[in-house]
C-alpha positions, 0 to 999 in steps of 0.5 A, spaced: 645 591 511 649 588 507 656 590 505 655 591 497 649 595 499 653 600 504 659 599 498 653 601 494 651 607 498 658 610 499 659 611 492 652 614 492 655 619 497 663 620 494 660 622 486 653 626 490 658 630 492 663 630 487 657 633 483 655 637 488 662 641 488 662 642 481 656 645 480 657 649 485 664 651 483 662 653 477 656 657 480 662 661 483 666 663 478 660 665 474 658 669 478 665 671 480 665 674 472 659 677 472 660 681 479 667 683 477 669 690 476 674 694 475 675 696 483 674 689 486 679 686 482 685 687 488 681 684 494 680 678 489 687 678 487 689 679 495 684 673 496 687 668 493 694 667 497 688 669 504 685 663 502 690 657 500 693 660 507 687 658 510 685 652 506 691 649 508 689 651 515 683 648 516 685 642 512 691 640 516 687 642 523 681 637 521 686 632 518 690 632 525 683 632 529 681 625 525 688 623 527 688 624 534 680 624 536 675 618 536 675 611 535 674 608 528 668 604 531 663 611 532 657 610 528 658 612 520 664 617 522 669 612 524 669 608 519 668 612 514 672 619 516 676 617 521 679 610 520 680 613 511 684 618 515 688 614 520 689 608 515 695 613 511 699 612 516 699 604 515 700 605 508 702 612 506 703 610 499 696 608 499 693 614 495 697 614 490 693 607 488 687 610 487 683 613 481 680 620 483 675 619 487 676 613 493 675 607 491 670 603 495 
């Protein structure tokens, strides 16, 4: 396979997902707002600090296991999880030259 063909796909896999976590988000909030009562509105406003506590905690977790575990040469996570994810150490300013999405 060549590398135009597998640069191909990676953006395939970048915006699918994209797509995916929008059209999911907004599914949520729909029902988020059809499904909201009077009574429900505490337990959402608790959930919100509950969650970016934990949505800071699984992401530093699963940011610190790609820096630590593995090698960059296993099979399709190693080149397109794991070295992503130790290559900020090399460049830390990296990311802020990129668009939205990582460029491929």
């Amino acid at each position: 396979m060549n590398k135009s063909n597998l640069n191909s796909r990676k953006k395939i896999v970048l915006f699918s997902s994209l797509l995916i976590f929008i059209v999911l988000y907004f599914f949520v909030i729909k029902d988020l707002i059809i499904n909201t009562t009077l009574n429900k509105i505490p337990i959402i406003i608790l959930s919100i600090p509950i969650g970016l506590i934990l949505a800071d905690f699984f992401s530093g977790l699963f940011h610190w296991a790609a820096d630590t575990w593995g090698s960059v040469k296993w099979p399709i996570i190693g080149p397109n999880i794991l070295a992503n994810f130790r290559n900020h150490h090399v460049d830390p300013k990296g990311i802020t030259r990129h668009k939205f999405y990582q460029r491929i």
